[in-house]
C-alpha positions as CSV (number, residue, x, y, z in Angstrom):
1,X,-113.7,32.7,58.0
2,X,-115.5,35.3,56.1
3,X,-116.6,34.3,52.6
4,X,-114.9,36.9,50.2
5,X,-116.3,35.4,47.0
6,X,-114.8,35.8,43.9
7,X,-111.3,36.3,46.4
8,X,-110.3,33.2,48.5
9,X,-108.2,34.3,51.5
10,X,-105.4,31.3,52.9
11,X,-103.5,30.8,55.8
12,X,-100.7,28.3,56.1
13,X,-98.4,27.9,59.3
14,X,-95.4,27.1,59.5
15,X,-93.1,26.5,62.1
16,X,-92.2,30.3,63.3
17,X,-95.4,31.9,62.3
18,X,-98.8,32.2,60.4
19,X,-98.9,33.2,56.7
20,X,-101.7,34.4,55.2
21,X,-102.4,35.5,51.4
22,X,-105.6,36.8,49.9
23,X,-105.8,35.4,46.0
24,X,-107.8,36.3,42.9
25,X,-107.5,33.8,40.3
26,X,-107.4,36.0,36.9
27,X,-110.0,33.5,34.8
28,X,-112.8,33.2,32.6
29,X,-115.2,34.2,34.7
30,X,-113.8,37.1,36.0
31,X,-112.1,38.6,32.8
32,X,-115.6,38.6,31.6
33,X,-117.7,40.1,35.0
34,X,-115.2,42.9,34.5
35,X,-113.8,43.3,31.1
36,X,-115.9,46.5,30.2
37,X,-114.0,48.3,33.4
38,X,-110.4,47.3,32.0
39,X,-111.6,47.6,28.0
40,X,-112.1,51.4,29.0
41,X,-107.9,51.5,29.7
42,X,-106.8,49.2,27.4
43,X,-105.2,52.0,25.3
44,X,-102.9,52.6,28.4
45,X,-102.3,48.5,28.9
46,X,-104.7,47.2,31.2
47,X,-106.0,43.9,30.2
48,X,-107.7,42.7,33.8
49,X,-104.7,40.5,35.1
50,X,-103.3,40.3,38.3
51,X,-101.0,43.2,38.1
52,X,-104.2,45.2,37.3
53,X,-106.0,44.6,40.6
54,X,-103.2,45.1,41.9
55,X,-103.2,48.7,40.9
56,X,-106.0,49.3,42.1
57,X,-105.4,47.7,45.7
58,X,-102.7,50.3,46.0
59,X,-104.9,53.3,45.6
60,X,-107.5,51.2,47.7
61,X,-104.8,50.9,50.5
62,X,-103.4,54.7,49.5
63,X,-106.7,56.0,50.1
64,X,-108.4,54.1,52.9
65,X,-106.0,52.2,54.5
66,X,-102.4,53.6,54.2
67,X,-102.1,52.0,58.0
68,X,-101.6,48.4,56.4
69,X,-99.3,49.7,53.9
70,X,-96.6,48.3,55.5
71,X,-98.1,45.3,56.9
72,X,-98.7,44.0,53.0
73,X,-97.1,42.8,50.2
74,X,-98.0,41.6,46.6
75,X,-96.7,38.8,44.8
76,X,-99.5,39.4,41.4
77,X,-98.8,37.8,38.1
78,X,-100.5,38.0,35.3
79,X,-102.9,35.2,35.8
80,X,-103.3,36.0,39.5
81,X,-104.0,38.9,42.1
82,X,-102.3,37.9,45.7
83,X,-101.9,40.1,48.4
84,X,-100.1,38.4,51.4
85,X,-99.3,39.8,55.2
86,X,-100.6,38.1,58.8
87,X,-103.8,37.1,59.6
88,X,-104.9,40.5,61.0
89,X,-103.9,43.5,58.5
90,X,-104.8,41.2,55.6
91,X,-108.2,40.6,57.1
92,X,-108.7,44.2,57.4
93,X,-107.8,44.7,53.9
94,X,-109.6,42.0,52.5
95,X,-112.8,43.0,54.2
96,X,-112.3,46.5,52.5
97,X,-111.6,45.3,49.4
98,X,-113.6,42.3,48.4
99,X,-116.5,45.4,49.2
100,X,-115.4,47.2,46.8
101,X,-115.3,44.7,44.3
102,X,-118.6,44.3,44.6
103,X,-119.5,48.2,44.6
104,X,-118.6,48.7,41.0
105,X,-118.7,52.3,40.9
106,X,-116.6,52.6,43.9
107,X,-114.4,50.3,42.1
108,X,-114.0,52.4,39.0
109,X,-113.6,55.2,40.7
110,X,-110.9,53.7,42.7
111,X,-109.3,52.0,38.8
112,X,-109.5,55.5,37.2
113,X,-106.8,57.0,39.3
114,X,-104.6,53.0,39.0
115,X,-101.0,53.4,37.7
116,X,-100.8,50.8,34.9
117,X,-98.0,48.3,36.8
């Protein structure tokens, strides 16, 4: 399995299928690595929680990939991001995604048009 570091992606089967969910643990470390992004927004309510990634996954997935739009669905709170879908479309997103996370223009770019959730 692909390392997608700081997202861990999990699959768990079960007795009709294969579940798979692609996690973001909202902590320390990564408040920090990206507060100045959210602090820029924080008049509108961002505060770099789960719900916030989220946001931005949608226009990621809006944008690049509305093909898995169906295939996904979130289950964020506010201490955690977590996108979950089969093995396949989740993969594909998480590939996408976990690049952009790292590209952090891309990734602003992507947060500026984010719909605070």
């Amino acid at each position: 399995m692909k390392n997608f570091t700081p997202f861990r992606f999990e699959c768990a089967e079960n007795e009709e299928d294969v579940s798979c969910s692609f996690l973001l643990d909202i902590d320390d470390d990564i408040i920090s690595e990206y507060e100045s992004m959210f602090a820029s927004r924080e008049e509108e309510g961002f505060e770099g929680n789960g719900y916030d990634w989220e946001a931005i996954a949608v226009v990621y997935l809006n944008e690049c990939a509305p093909e898995l739009i169906p295939l996904l669905d979130f289950d964020s709170e506010a201490g955690m991001f977590c996108v979950y879908g089969e093995e396949e479309p989740l993969t594909r997103f998480a590939e996408g995604f976990s690049e952009v996370a790292k590209d952090r223009d891309r990734l602003a770019d992507l947060f500026s048009r984010a719909e605070c959730i």
